[in-house]
Biopython code that builds the backbone (N, CA, C, O; Angstrom):
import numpy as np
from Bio.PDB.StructureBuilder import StructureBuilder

atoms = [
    (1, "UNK", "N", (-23.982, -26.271, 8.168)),
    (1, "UNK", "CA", (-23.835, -25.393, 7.021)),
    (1, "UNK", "C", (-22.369, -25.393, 6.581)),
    (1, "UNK", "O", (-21.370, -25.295, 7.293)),
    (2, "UNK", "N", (-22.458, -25.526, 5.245)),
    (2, "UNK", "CA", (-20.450, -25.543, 4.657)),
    (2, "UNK", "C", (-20.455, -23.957, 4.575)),
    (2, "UNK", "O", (-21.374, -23.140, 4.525)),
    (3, "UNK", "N", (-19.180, -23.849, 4.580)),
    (3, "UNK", "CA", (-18.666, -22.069, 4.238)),
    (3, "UNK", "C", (-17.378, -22.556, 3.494)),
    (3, "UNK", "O", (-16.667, -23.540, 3.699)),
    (4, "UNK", "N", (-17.312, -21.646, 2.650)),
    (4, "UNK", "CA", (-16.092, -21.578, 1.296)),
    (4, "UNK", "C", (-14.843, -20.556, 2.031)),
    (4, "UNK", "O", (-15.083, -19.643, 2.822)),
    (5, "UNK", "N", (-13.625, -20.924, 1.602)),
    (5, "UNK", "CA", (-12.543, -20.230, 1.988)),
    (5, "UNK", "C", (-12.823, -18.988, 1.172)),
    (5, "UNK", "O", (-13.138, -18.953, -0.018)),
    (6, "UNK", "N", (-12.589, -17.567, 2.335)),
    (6, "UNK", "CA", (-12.401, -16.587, 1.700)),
    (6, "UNK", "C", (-11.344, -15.619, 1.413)),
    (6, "UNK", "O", (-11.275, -15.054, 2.504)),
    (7, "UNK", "N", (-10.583, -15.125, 0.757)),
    (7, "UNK", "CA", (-8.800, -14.789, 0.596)),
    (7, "UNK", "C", (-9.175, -12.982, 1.386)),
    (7, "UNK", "O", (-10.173, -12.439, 1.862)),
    (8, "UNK", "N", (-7.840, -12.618, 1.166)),
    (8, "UNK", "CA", (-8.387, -11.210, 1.698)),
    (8, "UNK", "C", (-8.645, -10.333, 1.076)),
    (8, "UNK", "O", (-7.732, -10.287, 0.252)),
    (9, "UNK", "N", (-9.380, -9.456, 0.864)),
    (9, "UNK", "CA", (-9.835, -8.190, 0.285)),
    (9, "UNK", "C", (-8.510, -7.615, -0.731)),
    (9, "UNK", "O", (-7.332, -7.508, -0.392)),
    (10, "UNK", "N", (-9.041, -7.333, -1.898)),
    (10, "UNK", "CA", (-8.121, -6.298, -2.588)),
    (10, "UNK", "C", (-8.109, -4.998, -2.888)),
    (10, "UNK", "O", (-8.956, -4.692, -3.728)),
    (11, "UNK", "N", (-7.240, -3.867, -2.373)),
    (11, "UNK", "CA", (-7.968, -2.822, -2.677)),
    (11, "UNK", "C", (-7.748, -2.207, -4.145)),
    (11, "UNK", "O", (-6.896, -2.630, -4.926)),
    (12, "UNK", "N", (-8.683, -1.091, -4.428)),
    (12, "UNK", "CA", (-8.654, -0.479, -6.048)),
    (12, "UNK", "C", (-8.975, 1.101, -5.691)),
    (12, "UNK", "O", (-9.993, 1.770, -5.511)),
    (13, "UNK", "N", (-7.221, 1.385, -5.685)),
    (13, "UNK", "CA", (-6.833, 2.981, -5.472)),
    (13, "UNK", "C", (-7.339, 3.817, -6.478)),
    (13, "UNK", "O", (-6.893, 3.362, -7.531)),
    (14, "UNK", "N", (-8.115, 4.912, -6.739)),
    (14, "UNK", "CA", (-8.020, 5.821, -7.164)),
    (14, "UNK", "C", (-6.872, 6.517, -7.396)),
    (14, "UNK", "O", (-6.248, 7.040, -6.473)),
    (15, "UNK", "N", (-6.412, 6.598, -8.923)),
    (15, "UNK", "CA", (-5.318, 7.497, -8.821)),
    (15, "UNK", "C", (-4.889, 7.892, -10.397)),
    (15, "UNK", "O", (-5.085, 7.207, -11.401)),
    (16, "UNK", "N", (-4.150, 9.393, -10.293)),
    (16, "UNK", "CA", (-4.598, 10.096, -11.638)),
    (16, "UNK", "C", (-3.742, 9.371, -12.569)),
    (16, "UNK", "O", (-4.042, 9.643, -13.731)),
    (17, "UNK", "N", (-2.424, 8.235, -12.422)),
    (17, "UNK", "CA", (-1.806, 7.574, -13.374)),
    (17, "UNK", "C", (-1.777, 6.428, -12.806)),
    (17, "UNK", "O", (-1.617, 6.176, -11.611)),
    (18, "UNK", "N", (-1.928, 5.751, -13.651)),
    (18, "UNK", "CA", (-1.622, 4.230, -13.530)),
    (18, "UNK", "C", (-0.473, 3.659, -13.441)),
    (18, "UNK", "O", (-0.047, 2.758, -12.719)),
    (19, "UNK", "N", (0.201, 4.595, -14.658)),
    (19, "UNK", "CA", (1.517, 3.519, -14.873)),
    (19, "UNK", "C", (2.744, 4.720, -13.485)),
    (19, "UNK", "O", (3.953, 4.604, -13.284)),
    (20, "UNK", "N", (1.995, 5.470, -12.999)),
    (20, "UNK", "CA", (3.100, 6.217, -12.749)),
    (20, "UNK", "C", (2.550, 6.042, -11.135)),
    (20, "UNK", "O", (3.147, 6.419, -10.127)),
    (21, "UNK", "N", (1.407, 5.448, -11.199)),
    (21, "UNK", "CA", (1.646, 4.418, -9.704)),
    (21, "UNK", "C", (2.178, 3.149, -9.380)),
    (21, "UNK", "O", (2.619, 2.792, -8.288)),
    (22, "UNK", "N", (2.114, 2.639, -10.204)),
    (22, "UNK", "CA", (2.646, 1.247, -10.229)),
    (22, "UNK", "C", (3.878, 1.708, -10.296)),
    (22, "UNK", "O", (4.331, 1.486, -9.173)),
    (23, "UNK", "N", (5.005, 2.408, -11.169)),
    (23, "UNK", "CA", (6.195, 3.039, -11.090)),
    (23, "UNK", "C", (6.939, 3.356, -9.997)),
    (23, "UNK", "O", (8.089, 2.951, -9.826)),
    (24, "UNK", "N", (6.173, 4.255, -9.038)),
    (24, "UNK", "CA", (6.102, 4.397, -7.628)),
    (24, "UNK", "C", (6.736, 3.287, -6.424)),
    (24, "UNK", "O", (7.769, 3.248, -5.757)),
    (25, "UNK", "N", (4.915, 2.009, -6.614)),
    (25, "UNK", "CA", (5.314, 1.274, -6.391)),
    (25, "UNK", "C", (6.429, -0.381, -6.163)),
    (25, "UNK", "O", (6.650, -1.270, -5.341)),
    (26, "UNK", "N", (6.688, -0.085, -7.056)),
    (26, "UNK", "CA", (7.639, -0.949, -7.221)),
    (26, "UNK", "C", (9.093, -0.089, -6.889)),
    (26, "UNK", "O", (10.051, -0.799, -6.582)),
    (27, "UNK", "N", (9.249, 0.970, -6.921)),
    (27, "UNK", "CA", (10.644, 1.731, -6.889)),
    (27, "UNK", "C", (10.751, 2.155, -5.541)),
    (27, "UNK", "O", (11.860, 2.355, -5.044)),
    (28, "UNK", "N", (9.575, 2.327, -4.829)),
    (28, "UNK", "CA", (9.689, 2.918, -3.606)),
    (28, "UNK", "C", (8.808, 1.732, -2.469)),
    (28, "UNK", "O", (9.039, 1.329, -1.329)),
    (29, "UNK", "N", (8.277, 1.605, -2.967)),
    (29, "UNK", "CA", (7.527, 0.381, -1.962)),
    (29, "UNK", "C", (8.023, -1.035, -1.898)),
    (29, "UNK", "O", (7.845, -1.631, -0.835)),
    (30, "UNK", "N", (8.592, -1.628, -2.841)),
    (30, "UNK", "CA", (9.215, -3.210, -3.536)),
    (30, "UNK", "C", (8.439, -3.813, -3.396)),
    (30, "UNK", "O", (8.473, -4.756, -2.605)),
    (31, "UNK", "N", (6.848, -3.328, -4.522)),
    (31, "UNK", "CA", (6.402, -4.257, -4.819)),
    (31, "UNK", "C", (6.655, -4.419, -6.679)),
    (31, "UNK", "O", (7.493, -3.883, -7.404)),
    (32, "UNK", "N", (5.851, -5.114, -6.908)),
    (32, "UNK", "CA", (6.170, -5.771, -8.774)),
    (32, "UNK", "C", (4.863, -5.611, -9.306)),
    (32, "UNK", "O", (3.795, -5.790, -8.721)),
    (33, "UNK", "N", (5.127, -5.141, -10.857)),
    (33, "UNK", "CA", (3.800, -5.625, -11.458)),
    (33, "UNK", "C", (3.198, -6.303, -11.859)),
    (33, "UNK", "O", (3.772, -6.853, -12.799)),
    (34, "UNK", "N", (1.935, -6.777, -11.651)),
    (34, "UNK", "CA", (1.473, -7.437, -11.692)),
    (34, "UNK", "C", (0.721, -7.734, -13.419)),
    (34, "UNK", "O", (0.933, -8.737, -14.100)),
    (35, "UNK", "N", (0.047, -6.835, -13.715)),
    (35, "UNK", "CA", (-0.507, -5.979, -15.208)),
    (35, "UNK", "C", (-0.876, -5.098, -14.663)),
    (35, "UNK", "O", (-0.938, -4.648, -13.519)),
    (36, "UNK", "N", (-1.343, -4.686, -16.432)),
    (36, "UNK", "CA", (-1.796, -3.385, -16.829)),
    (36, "UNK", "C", (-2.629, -3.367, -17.655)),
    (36, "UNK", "O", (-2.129, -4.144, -18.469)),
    (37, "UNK", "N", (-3.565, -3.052, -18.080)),
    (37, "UNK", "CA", (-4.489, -3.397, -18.593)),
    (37, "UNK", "C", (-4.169, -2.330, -19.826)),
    (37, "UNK", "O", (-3.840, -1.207, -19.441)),
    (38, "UNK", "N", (-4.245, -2.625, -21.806)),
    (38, "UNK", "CA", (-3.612, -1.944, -22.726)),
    (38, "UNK", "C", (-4.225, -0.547, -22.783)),
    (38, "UNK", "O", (-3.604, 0.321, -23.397)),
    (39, "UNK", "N", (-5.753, -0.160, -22.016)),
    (39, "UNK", "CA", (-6.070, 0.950, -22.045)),
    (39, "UNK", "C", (-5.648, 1.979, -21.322)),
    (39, "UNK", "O", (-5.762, 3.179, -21.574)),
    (40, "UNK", "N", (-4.905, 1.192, -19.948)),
    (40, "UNK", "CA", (-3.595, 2.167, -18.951)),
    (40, "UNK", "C", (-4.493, 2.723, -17.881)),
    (40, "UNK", "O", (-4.108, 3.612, -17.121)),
    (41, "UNK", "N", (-6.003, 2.056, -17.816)),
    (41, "UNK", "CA", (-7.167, 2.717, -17.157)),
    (41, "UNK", "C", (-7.121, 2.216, -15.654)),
    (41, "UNK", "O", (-7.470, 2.899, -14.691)),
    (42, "UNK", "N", (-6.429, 0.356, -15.575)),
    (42, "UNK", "CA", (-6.594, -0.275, -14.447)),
    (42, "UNK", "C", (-5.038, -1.154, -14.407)),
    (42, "UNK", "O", (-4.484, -1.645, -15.390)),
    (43, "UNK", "N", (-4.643, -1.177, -13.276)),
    (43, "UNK", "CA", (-3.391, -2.101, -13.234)),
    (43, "UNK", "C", (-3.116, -2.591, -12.168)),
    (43, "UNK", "O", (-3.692, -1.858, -11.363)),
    (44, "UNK", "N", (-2.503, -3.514, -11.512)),
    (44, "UNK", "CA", (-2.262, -4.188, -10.781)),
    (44, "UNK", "C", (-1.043, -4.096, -10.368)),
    (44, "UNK", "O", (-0.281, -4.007, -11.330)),
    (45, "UNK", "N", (-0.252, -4.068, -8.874)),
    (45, "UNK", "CA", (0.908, -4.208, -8.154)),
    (45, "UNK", "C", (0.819, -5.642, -7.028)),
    (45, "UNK", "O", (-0.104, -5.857, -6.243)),
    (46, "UNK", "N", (1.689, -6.248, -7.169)),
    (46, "UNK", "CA", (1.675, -7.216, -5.941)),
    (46, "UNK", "C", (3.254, -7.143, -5.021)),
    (46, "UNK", "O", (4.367, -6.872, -5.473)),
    (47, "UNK", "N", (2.803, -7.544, -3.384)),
    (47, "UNK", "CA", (4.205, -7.630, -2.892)),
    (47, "UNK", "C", (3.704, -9.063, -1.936)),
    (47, "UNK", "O", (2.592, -9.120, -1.410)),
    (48, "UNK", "N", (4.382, -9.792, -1.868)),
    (48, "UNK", "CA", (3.884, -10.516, -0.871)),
    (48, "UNK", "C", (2.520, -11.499, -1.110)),
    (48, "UNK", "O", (2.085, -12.247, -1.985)),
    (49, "UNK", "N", (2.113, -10.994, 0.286)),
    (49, "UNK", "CA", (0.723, -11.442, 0.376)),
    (49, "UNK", "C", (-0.439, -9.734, -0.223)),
    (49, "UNK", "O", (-1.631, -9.514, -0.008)),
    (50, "UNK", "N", (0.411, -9.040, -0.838)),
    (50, "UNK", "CA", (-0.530, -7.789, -1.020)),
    (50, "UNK", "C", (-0.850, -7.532, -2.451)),
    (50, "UNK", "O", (0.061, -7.332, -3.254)),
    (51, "UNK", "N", (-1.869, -7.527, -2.742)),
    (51, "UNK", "CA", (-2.002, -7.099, -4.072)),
    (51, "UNK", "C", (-3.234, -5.659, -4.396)),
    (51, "UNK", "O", (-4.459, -5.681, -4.274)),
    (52, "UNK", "N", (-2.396, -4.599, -4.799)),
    (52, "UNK", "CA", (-3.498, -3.622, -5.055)),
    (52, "UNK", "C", (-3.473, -3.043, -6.715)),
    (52, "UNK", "O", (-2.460, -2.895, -7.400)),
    (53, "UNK", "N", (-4.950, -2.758, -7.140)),
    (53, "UNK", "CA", (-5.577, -2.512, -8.088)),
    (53, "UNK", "C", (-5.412, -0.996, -8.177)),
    (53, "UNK", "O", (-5.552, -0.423, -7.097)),
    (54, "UNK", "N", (-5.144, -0.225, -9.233)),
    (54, "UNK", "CA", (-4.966, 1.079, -9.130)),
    (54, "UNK", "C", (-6.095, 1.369, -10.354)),
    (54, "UNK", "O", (-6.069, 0.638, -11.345)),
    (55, "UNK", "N", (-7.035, 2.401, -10.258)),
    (55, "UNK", "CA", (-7.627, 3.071, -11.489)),
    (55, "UNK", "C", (-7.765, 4.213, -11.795)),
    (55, "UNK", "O", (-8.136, 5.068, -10.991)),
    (56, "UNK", "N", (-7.476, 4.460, -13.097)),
    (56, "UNK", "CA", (-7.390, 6.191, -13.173)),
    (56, "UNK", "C", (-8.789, 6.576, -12.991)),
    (56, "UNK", "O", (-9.826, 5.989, -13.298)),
    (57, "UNK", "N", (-8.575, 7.704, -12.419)),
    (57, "UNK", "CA", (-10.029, 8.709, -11.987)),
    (57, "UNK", "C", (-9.367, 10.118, -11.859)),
    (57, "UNK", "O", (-8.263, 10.611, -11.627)),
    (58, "UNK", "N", (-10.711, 10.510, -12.152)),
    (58, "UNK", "CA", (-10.292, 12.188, -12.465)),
    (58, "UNK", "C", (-9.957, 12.679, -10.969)),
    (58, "UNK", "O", (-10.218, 11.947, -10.014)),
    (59, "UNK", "N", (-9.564, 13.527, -10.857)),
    (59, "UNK", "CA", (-9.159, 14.317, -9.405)),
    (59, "UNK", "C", (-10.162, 15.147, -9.464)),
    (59, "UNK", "O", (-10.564, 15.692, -10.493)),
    (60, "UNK", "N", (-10.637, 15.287, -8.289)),
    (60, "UNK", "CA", (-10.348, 14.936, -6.875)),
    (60, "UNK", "C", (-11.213, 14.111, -6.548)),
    (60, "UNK", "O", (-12.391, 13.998, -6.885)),
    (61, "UNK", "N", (-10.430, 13.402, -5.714)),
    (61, "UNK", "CA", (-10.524, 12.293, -5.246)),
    (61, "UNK", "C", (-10.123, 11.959, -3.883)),
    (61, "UNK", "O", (-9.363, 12.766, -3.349)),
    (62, "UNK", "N", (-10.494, 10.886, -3.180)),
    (62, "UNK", "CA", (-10.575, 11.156, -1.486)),
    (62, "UNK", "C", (-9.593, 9.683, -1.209)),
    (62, "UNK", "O", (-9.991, 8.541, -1.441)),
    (63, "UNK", "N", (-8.445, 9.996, -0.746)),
    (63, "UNK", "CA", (-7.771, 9.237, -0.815)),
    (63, "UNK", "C", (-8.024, 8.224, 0.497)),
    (63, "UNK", "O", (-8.404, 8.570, 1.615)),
    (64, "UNK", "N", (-7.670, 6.741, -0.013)),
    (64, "UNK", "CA", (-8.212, 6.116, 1.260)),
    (64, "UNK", "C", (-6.692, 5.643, 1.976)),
    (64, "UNK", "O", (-5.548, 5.788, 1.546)),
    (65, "UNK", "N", (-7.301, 4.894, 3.499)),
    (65, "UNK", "CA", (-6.537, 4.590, 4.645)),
    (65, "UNK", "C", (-6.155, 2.640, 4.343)),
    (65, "UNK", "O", (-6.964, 1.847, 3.861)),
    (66, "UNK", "N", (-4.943, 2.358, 4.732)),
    (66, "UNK", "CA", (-5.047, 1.070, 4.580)),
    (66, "UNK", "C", (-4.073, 0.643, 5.474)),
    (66, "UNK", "O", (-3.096, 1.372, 5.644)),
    (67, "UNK", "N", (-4.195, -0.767, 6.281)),
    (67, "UNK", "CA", (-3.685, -1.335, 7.613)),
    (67, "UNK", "C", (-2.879, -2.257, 6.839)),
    (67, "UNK", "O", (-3.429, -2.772, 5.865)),
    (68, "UNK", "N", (-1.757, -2.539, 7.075)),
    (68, "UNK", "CA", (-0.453, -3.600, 6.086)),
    (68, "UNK", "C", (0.010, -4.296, 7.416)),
    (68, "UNK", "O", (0.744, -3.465, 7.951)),
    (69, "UNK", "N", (-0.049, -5.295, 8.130)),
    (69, "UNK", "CA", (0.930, -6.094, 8.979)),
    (69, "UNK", "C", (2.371, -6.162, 8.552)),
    (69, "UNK", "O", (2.792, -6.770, 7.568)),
    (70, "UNK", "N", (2.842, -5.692, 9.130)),
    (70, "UNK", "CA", (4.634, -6.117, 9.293)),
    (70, "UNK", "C", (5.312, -7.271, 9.988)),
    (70, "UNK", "O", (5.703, -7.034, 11.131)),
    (71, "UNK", "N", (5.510, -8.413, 9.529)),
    (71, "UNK", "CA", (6.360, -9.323, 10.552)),
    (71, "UNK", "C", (7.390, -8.761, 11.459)),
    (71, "UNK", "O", (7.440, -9.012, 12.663)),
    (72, "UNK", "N", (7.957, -8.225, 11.015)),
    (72, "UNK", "CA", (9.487, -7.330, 11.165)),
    (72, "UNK", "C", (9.443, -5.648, 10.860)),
    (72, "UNK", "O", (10.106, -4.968, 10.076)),
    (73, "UNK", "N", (8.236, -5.235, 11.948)),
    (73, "UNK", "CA", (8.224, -3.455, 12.018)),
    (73, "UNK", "C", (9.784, -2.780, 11.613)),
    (73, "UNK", "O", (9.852, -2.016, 10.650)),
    (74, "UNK", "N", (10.641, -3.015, 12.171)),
    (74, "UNK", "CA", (11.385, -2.137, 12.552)),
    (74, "UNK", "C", (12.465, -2.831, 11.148)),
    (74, "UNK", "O", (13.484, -2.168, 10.954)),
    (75, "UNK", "N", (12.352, -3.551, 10.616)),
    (75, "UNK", "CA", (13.337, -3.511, 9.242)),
    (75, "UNK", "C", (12.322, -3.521, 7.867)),
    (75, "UNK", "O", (12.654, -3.781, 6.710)),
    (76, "UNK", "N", (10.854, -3.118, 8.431)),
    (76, "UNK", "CA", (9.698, -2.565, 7.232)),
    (76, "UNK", "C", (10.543, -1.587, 7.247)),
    (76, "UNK", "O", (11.457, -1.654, 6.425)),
    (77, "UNK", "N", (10.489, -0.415, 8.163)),
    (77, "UNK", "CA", (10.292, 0.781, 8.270)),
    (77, "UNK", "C", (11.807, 1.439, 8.086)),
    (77, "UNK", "O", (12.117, 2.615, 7.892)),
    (78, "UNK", "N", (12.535, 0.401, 8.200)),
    (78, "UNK", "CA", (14.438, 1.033, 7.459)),
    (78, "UNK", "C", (14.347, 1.182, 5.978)),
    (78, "UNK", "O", (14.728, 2.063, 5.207)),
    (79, "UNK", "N", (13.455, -0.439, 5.751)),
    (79, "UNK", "CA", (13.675, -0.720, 3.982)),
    (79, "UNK", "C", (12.949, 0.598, 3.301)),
    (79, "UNK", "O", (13.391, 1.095, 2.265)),
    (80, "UNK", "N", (11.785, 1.116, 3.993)),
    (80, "UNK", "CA", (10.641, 1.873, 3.256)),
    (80, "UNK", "C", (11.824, 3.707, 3.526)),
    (80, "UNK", "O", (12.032, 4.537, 2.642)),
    (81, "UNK", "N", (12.182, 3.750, 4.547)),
    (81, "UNK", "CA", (12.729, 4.816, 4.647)),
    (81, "UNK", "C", (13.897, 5.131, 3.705)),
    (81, "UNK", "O", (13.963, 6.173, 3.053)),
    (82, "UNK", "N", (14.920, 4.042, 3.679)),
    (82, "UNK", "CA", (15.837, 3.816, 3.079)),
    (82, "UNK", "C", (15.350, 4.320, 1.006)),
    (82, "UNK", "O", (15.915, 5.204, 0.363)),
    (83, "UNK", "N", (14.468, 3.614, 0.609)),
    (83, "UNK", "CA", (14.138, 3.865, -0.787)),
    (83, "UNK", "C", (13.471, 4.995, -0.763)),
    (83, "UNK", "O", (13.056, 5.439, -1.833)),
    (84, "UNK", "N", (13.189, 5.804, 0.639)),
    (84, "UNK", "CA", (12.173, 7.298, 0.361)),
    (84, "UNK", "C", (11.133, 7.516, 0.085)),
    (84, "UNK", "O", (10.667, 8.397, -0.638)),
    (85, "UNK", "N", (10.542, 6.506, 0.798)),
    (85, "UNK", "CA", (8.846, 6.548, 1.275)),
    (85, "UNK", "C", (8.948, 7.903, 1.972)),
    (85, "UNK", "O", (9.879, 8.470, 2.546)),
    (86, "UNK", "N", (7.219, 8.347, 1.642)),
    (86, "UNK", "CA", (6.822, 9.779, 2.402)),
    (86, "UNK", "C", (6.673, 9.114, 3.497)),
    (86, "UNK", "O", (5.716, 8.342, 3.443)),
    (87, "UNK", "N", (7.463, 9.108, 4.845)),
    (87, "UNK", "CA", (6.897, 8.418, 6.031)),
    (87, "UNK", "C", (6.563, 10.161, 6.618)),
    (87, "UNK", "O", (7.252, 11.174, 6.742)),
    (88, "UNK", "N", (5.125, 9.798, 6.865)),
    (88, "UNK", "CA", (4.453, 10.719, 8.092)),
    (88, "UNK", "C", (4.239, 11.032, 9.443)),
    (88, "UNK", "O", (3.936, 12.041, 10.079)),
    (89, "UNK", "N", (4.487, 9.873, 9.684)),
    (89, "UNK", "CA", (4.374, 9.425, 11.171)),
    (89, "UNK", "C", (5.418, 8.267, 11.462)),
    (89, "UNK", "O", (4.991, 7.123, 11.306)),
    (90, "UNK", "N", (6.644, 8.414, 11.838)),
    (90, "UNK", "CA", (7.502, 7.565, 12.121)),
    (90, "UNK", "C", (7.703, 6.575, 13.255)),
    (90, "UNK", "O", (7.441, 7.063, 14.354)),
    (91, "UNK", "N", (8.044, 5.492, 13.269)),
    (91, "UNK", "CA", (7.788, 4.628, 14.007)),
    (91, "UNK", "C", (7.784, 4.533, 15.665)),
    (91, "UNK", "O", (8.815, 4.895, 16.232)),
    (92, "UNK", "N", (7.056, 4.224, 16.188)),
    (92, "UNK", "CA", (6.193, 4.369, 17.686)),
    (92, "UNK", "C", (5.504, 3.215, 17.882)),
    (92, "UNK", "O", (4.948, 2.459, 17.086)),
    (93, "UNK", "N", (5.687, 3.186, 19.652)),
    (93, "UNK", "CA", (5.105, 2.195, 19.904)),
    (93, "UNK", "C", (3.897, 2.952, 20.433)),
    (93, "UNK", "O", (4.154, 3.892, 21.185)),
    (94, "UNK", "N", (2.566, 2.686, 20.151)),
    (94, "UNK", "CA", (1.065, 3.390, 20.355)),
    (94, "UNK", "C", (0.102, 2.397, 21.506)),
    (94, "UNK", "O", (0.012, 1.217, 21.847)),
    (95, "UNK", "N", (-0.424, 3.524, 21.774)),
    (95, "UNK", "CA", (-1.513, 3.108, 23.255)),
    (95, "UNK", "C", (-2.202, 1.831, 23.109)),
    (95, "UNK", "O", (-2.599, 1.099, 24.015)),
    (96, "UNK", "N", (-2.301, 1.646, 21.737)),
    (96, "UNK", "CA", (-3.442, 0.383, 21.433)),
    (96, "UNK", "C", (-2.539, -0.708, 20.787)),
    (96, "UNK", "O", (-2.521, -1.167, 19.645)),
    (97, "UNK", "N", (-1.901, -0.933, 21.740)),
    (97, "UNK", "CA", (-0.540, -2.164, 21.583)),
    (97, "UNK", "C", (-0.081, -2.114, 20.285)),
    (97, "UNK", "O", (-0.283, -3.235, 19.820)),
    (98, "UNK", "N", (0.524, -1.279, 19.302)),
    (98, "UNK", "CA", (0.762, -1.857, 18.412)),
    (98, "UNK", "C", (2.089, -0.625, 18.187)),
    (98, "UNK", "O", (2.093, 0.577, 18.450)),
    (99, "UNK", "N", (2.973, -1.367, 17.694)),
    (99, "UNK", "CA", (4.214, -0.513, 16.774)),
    (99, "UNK", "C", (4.008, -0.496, 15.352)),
    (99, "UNK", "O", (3.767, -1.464, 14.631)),
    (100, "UNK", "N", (4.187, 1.288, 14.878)),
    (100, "UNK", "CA", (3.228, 1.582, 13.930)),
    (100, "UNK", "C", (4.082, 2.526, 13.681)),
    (100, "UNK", "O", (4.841, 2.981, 14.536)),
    (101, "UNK", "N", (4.023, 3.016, 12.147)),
    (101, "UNK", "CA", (4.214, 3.996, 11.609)),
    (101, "UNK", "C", (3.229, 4.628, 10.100)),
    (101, "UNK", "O", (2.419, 3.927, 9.495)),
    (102, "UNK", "N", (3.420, 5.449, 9.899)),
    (102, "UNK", "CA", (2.330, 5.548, 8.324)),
    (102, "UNK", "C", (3.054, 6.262, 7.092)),
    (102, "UNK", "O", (3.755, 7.267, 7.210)),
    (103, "UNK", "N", (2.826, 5.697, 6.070)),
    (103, "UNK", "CA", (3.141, 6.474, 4.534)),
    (103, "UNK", "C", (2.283, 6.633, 3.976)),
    (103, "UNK", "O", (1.344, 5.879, 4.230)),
    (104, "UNK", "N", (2.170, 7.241, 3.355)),
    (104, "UNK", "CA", (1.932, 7.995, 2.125)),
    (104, "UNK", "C", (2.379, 7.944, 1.035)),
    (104, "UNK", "O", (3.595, 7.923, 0.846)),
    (105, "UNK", "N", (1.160, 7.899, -0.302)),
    (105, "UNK", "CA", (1.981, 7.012, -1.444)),
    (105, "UNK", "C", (1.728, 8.854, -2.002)),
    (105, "UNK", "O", (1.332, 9.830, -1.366)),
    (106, "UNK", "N", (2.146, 8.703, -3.377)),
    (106, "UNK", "CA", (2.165, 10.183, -4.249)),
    (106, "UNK", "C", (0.971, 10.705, -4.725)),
    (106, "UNK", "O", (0.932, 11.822, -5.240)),
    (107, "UNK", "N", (-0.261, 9.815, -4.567)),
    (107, "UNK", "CA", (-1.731, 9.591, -5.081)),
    (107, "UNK", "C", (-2.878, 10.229, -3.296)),
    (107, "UNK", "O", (-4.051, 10.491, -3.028)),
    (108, "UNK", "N", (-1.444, 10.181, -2.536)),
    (108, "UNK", "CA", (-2.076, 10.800, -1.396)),
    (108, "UNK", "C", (-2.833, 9.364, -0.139)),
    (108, "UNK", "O", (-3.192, 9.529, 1.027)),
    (109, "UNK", "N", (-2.843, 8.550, -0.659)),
    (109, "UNK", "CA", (-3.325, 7.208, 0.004)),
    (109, "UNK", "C", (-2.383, 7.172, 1.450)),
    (109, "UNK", "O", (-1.274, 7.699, 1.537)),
    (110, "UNK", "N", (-3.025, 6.485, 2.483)),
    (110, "UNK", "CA", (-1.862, 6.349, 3.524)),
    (110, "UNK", "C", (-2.129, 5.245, 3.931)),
    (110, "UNK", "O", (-3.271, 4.803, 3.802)),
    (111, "UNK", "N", (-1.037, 4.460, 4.581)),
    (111, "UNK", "CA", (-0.803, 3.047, 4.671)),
    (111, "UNK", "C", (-0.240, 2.864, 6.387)),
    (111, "UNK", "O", (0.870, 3.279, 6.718)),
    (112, "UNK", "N", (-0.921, 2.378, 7.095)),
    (112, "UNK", "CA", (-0.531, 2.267, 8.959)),
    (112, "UNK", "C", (-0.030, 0.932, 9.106)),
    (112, "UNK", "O", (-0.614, 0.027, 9.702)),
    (113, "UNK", "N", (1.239, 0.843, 8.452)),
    (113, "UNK", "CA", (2.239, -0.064, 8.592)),
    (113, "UNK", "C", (2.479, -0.677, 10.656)),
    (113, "UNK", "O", (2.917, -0.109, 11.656)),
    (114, "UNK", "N", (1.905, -2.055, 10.380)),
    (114, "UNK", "CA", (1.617, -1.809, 11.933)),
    (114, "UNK", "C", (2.097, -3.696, 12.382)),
    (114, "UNK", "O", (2.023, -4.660, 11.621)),
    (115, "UNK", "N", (2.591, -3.683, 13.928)),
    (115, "UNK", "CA", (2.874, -4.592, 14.020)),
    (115, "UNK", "C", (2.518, -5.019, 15.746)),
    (115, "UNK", "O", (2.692, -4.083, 16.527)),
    (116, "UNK", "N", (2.068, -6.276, 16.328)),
    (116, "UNK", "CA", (1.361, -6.052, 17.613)),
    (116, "UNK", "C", (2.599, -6.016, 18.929)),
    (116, "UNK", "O", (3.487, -6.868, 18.950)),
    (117, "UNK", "N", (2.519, -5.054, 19.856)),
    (117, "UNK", "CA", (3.917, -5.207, 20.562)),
    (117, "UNK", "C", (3.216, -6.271, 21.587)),
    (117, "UNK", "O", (3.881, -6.802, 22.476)),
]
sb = StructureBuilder()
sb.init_structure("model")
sb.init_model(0)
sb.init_chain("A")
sb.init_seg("    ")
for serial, (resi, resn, name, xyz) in enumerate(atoms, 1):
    if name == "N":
        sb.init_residue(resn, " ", resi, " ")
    sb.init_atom(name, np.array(xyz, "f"), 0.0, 1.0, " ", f" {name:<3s}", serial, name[0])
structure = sb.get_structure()
């Protein structure tokens, strides 16, 4: 049986502005935009290998969890601190081998910035 290459998942945040997530992101996270779509309803951020979809939706809304690999934990977590990421949980090395910390974007989303010790 053939199988087709599959890339990785993209996620599509719920969140009450578009442009004022993507704003966010790029100022506090260093990622770039990607678009925006002219109705301001759906837009795109990329960093890296990451690319997330943001769409406006009414509040309330249930903000989701998302796992980001770090090559380099410990100069993620200067750069993200340094520009004034909500860090919640600051960096630790955790029971289930991994050095980890978590943010929080302004839309309430949290991100377990994580790397394997």
């Amino acid at each position: 049986m053939v199988t087709t290459k599959l890339a990785q998942p993209v996620a599509e945040l719920p969140v009450e502005d578009v442009e004022k997530a993507q704003a966010y992101y790029v100022e506090v996270l260093g990622f770039y935009i990607a678009w925006l779509d002219d109705s301001k309803w759906i837009g795109s951020v990329q960093r890296d290998d990451i690319a997330i979809f943001f769409r406006k939706t009414e509040t309330p809304f249930t903000p989701n969890i998302h796992w980001v690999f770090a090559e380099d934990i410990d100069a993620s977590y200067k750069e993200l601190m340094n520009k004034g990421a909500d860090i919640i949980d600051h960096i630790e090395n955790k029971p289930w081998n991994q050095r980890q910390f978590t943010i929080r974007d302004l839309n309430g989303h949290l991100f377990y910035v994580h790397h394997a010790i």
